[in-house]
C-alpha distance (Angstrom), angle and dihedral (degrees) to the residues before:
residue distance angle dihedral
X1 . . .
X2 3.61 . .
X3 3.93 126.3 .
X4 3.65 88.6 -122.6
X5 3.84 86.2 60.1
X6 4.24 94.0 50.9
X7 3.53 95.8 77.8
X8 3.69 106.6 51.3
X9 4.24 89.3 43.5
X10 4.50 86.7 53.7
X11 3.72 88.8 50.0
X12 4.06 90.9 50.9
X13 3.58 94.4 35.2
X14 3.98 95.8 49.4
X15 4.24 90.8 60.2
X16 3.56 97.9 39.8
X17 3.88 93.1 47.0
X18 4.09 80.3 59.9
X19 3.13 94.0 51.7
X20 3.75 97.8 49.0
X21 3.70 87.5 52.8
X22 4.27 92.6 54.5
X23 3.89 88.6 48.2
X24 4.18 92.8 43.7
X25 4.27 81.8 52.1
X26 3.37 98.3 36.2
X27 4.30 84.1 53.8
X28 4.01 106.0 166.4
X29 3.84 126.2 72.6
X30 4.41 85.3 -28.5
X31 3.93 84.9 64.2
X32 3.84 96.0 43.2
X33 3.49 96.4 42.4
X34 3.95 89.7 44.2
X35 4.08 88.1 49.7
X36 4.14 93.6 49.7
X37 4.26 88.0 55.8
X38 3.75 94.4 47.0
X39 3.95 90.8 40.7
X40 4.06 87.7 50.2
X41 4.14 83.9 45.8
X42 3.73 92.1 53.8
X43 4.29 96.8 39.7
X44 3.71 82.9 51.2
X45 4.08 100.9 57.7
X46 4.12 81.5 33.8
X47 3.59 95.6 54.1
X48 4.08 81.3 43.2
X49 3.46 87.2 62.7
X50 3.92 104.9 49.9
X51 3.79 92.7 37.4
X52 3.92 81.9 128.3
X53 3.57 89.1 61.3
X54 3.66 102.3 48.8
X55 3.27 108.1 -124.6
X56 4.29 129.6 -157.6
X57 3.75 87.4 -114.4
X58 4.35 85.0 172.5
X59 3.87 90.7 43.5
X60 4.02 90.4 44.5
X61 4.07 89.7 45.7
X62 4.41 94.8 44.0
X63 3.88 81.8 47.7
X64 3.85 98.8 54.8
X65 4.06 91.8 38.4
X66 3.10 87.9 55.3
X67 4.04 107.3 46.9
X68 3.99 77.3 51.1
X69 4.15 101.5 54.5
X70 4.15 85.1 38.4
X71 3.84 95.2 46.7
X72 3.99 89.5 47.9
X73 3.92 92.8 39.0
X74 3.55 104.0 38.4
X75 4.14 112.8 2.6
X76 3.72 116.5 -140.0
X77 3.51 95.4 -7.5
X78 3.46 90.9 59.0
X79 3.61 103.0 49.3
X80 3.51 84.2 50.4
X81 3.91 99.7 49.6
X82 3.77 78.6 47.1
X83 4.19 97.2 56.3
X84 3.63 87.6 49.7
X85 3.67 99.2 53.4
X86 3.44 96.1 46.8
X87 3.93 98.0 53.9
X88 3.17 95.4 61.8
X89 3.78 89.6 53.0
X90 3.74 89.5 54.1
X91 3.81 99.6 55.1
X92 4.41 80.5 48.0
X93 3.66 92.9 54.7
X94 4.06 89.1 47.4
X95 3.50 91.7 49.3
């Protein structure tokens, strides 16, 4: 990383560290909903990345919606419950 690039990544980092602190105390549906955008954020520049590779970008996105609604509905069951419906969706959308 260049110096020239510090600068700009401190004055993005500074809000969105604020932010994660409001949705941490807010906890709840604020805190899932919060952790669903940044997760779509972070598939997007990953799927960015491996564009090469062609990715499942829908199959990728259901997967981490879902791990999010089943770890605020139902905890570790729920993420769970959610892994194993999404695999099979994978192997569908390979298919």
């Amino acid at each position: 990383m260049n110096r020239s690039d510090l600068l700009p990544r401190i004055l993005v980092a500074i809000p969105l560290a604020v932010l994660a602190c409001v949705m941490i105390a807010a906890g709840g549906w604020v805190f899932t909903i919060g952790l669903v955008l940044v997760g779509f954020l972070c598939l997007h520049e990953f799927y960015e990345l491996v564009e090469a590779r062609r990715p499942l970008r829908i199959v990728g996105l259901i997967a981490m919606v879902s791990v999010a609604l089943g770890a605020h509905l139902a905890g570790t069951s729920g993420v769970l419950a959610a892994a194993w419906v999404t695999l099979p969706l994978m192997f569908v959308t390979v298919a």
